[in-house]
C-alpha positions in Angstrom: -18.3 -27.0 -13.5 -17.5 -30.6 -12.9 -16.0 -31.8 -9.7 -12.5 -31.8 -10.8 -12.5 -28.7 -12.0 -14.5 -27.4 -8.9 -11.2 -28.8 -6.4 -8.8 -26.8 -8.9 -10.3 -23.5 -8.0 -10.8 -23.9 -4.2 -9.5 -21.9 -2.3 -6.0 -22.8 -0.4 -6.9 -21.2 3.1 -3.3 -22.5 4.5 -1.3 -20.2 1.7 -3.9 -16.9 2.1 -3.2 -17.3 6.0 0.5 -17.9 5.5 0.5 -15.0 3.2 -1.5 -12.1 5.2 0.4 -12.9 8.0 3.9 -12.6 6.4 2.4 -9.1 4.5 0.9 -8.3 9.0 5.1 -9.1 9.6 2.8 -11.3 12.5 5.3 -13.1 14.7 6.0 -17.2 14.5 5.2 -17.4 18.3 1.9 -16.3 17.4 -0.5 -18.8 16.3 -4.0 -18.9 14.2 -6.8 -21.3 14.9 -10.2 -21.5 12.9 -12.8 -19.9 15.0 -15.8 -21.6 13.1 -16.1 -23.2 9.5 -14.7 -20.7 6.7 -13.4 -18.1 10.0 -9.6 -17.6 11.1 -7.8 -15.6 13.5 -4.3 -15.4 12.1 -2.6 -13.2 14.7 -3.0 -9.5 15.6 -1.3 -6.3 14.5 -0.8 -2.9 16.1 -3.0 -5.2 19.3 -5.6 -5.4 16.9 -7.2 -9.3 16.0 -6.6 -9.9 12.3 -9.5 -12.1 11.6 -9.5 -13.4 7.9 -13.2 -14.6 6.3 -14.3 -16.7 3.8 -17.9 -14.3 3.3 -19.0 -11.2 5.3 -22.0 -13.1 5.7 -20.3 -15.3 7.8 -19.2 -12.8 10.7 -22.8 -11.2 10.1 -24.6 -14.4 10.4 -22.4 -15.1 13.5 -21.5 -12.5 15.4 -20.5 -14.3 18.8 -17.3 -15.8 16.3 -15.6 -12.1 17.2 -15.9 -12.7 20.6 -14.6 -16.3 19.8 -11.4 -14.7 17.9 -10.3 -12.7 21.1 -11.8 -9.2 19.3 -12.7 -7.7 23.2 -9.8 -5.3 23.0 -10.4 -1.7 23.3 -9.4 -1.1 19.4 -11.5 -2.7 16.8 -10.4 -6.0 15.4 -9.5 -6.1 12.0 -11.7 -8.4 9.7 -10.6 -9.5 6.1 -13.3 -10.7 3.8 -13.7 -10.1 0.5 -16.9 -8.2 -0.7 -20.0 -10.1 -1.4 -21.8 -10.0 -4.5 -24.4 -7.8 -3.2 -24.0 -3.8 -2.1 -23.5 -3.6 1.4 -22.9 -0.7 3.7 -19.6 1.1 3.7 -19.3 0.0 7.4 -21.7 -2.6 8.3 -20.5 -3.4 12.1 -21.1 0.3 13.1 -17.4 0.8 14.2 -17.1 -2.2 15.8 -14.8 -3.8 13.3 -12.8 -2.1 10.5 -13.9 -4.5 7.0 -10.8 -4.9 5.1 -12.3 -5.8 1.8 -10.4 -8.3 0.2 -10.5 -6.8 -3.5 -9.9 -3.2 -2.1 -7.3 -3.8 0.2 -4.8 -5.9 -1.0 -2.8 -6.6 -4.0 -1.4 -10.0 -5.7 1.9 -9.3 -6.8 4.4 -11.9 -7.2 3.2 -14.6 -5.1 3.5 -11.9 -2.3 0.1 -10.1 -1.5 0.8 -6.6 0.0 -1.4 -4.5 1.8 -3.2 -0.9 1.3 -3.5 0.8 4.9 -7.0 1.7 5.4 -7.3 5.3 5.0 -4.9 5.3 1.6 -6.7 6.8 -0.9 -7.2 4.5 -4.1 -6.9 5.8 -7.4 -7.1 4.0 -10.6 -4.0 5.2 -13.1 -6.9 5.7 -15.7 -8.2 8.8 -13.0 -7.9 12.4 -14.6 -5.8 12.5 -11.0 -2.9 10.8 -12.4 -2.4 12.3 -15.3 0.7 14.4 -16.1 0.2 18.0 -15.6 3.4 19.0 -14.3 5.9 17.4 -16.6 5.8 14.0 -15.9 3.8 14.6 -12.6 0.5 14.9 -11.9 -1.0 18.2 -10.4 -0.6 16.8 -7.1 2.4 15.3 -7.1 1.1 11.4 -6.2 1.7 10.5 -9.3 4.5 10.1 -11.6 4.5 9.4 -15.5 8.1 7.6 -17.5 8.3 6.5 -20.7 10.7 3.1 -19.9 8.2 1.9 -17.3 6.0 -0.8 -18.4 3.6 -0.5 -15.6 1.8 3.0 -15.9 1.6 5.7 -13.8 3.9 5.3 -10.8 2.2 6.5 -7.3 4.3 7.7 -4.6 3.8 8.1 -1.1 3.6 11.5 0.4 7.1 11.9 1.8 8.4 11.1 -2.2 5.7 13.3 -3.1 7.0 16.5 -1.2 10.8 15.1 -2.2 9.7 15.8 -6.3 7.3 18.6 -5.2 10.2 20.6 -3.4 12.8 19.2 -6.1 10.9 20.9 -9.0 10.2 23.9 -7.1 13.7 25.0 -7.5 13.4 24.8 -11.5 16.3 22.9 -11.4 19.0 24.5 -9.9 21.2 22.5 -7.5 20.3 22.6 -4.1 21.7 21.1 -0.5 20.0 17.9 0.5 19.0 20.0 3.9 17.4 22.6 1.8 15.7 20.1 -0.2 14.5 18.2 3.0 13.1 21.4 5.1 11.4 22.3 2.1 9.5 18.8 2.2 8.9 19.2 5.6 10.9 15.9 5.9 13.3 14.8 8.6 15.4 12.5 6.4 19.0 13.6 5.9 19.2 13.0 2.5 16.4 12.9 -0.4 17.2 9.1 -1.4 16.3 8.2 1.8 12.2 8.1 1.0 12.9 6.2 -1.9 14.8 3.6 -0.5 13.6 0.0 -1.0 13.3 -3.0 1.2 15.1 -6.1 1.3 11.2 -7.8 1.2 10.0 -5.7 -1.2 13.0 -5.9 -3.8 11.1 -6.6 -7.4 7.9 -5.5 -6.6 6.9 -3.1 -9.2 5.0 -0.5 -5.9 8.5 0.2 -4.4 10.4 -0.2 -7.5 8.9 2.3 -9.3 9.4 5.5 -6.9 13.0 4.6 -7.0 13.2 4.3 -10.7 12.0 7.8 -11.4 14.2 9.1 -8.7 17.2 7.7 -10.3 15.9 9.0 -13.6 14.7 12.2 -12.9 17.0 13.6 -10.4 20.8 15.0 -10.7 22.9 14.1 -7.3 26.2 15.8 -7.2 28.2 13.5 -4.6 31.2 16.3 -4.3 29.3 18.8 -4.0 26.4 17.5 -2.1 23.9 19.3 -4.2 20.4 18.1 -5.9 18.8 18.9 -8.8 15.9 17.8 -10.9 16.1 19.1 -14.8 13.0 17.9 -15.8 11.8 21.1 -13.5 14.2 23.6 -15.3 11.3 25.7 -17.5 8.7 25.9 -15.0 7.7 29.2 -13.8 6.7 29.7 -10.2 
């Protein structure tokens, strides 16, 4: 690669900080400073640091830099850094940090770059998992299947999960939204309410979706204040 070349793919640090801290919702008042060459703090979250990293072999190489980045409070600092080329251990700081790996944790999504809480189980829509099993649902309910939606399998979160799951347990008869609701185990008055999207996230194709196959799928009755999902109607229980 020649030099020119070599300067078109470096990497912008200023936009990835600007851009994790935006997806963090990290106040202005809080500012970020590089701790050493290719190490940032860009503001904390839940009082947890957010440190971002160039290389994992950085923090490893230097460990006083956590020190350096204000990570002395009682819960764990949180460290970005993408994965490096070679297998590492799943937690190689012994609990001492929780490694947000770059390529597993966040997504790129028009020019916004959102964030997968740790502990959210990733599946690819390829999985057996997401397959449709129950109608257009898979077995468990994450995952949702429609044939107008150009971007595959549609996973939900677990409160729009337990919306479809106690929707198509009622075969599609019409049922009260508080029914609906105590049957999810939800405490939402109303089973739009899960589905609903953000202001910040209008476009993106991870909120959209959930609200596209509610709005497909399922039968509101304003006057009567009754819900239904058809799709469920043959379905044996």
């Amino acid at each position: 690669m020649d030099q020119q070349d070599a300067r078109a793919w470096e990497l912008n640090s200023e936009w990835l900080i600007r851009k994790l801290r935006s997806t963090f919702e990290v106040p202005a008042q809080q500012g970020h400073f590089s701790v050493i060459s290719g190490v940032w703090r860009i503001g904390s979250r839940q009082r947890r640091p957010l440190i971002l990293a160039r290389s994992l072999d950085q923090i490893l190489q230097h460990p006083s830099s956590l020190s350096r980045a204000g990570a002395r409070s009682a819960n764990p600092p949180w460290l970005i850094a993408p994965k490096p080329l070679i297998d590492v251990d799943a937690d190689p700081f012994n609990g001492s940090v929780v490694w947000l790996p770059l390529e597993e944790r966040f997504s790129l999504y028009g020019g916004n770059v959102q964030f997968i809480e740790p502990g959210t189980t990733i599946v690819s829509p390829d999985d057996d998992s997401a397959q449709a099993v129950n109608g257009p649902f898979s077995a468990d309910f994450c995952w949702v299947h429609l044939a107008d939606w150009s971007h595959g399998p549609i996973a939900l979160t677990e409160g729009q999960s337990s919306v479809f799951k106690a929707l198509w347990h009622y075969q599609g008869r019409p049922q009260s939204a508080e029914i609906i609701m105590n049957k999810a185990g939800l405490d939402s008055d109303k089973p739009i309410d899960v589905f609903k999207v953000k202001t910040k996230n209008k476009g993106d194709p991870k909120y959209e979706g959930p609200l596209r196959a509610y709005n497909s799928l399922v039968k509101a009755n304003q006057r009567l204040g009754t819900y239904a999902m058809p799709c469920s109607a043959s379905v044996m229980t």
